[in-house]
C-alpha positions in Angstrom: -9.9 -6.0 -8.2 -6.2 -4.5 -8.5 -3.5 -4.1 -6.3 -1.4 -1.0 -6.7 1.8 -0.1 -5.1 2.8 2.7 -4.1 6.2 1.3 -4.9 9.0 3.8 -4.4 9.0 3.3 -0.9 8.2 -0.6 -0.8 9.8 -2.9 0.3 11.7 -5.9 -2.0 10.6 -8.8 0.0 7.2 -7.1 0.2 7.2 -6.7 -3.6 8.3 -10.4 -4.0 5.6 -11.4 -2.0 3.2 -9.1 -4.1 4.6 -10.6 -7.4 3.8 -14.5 -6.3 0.3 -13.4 -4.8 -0.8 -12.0 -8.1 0.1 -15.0 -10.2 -1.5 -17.3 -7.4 -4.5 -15.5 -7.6 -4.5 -13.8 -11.3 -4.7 -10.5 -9.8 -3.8 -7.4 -12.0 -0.6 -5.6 -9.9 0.5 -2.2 -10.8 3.6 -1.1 -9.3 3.4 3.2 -9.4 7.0 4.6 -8.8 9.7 7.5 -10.2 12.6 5.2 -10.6 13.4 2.6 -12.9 12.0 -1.0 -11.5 12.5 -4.7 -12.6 9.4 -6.8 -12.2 8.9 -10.3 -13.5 7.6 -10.7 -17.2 4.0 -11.7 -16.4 1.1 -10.0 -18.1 -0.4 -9.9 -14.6 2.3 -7.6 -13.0 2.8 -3.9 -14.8 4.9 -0.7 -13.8 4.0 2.6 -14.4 6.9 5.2 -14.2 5.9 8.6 -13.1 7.9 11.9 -13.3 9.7 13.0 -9.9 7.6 15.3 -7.9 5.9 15.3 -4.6 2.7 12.9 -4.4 2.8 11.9 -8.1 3.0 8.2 -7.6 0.0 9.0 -5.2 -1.7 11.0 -7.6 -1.7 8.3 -10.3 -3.0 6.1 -7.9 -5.9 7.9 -7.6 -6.9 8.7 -10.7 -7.2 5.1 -11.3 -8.4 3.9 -8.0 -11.4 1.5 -8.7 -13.2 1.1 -5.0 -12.0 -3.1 -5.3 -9.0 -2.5 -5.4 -6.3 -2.5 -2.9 -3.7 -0.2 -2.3 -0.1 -1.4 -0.5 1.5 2.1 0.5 3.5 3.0 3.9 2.0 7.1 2.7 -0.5 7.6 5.5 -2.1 10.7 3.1 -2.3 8.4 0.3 -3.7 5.4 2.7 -6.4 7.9 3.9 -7.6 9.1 0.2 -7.7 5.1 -0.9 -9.8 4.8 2.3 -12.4 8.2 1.8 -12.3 6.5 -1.9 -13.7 3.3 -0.5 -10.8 1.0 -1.6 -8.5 -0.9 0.6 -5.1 -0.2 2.0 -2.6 -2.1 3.8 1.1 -1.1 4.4 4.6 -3.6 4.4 3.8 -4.2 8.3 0.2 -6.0 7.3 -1.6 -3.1 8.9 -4.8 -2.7 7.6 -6.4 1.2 7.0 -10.0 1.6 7.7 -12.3 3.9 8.8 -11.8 3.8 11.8 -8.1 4.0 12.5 -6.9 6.3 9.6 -7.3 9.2 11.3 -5.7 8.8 14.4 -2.7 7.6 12.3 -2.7 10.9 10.6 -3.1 12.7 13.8 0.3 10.8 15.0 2.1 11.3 12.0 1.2 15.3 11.9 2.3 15.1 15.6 5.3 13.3 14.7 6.7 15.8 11.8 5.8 18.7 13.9 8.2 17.2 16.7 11.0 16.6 13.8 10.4 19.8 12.2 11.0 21.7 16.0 14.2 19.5 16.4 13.4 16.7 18.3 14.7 13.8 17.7 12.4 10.9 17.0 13.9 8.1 15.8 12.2 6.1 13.1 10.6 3.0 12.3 11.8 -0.2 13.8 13.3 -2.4 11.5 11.5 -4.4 9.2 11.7 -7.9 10.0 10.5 -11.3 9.5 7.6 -11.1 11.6 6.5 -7.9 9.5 6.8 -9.7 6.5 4.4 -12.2 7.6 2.0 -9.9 9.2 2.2 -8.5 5.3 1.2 -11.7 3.6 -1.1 -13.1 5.7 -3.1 -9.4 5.8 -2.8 -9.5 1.8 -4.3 -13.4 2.1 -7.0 -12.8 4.2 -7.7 -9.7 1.6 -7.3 -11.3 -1.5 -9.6 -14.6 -0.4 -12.1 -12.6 1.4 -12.7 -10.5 -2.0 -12.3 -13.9 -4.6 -15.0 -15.4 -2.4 -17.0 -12.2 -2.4 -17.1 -11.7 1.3 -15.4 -8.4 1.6 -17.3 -5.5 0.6 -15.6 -2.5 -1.1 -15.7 -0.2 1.3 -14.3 -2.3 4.6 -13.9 -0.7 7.5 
């Protein structure tokens, strides 16, 4: 199993929890972004800078996805290919993608850019918060125990 982040939009705390999880539990974690990042010097923990360009990150994702592996990405379009892929993915809130939810999530945030593109105003996420950040490693926990142990099939959901 890896984890891969879809990192340009993640989180630091989130990526700080990431970083102690995969030494805790020797799992491979390979942050995907167009920018510059710093990550700690652990052979464990690798980045892989992509050119700019819409979905690239997600692209790279992709063509590597192994269906053990977990994806951490806040891109419902990405979340629903890891998922049709039979991987995992989770986003900095703890939410878990599945089967079953991904697409009314994609439904509601088609509905939602159609709104913003017509002018409407809509606000956007709430702000991240403690609470979040403990939904986030306590979903990553449950995931990373549940597959050491064997118990969670590749394809959950």
């Amino acid at each position: 199993m890896k984890i891969w982040v879809d990192a340009d939009a993640c989180p630091v705390v989130i990526k700080e929890i990431l970083f102690k999880a995969a030494i805790r539990t020797q799992t491979p974690t390979i942050l995907v972004a167009n920018h510059s990042l710093s990550i700690p010097a652990n052979p464990l923990i690798q980045f892989m800078q992509v050119p700019g360009g819409f979905d690239v990150a997600d692209n790279k994702i992709m063509q590597q996805l192994a269906p053990e592996d977990l994806v951490i990405t806040q891109d419902i379009p990405l979340a629903a290919e890891v998922v049709a892929a039979g991987a995992l993915a989770i986003n900095p809130r703890g939410e878990l993608y599945t089967t079953s939810n991904i697409k009314a999530r994609l439904q509601m945030r088609d509905f939602m850019e159609s709104l913003r593109s017509s002018g409407v105003q809509t606000g956007g996420p709430a702000t991240f918060n403690q609470a979040d950040r403990q939904a986030f490693a306590n979903q990553l926990d449950r995931i990373l125990t549940q597959r050491k142990k064997g118990l969670l099939p590749p394809a959950a959901g």
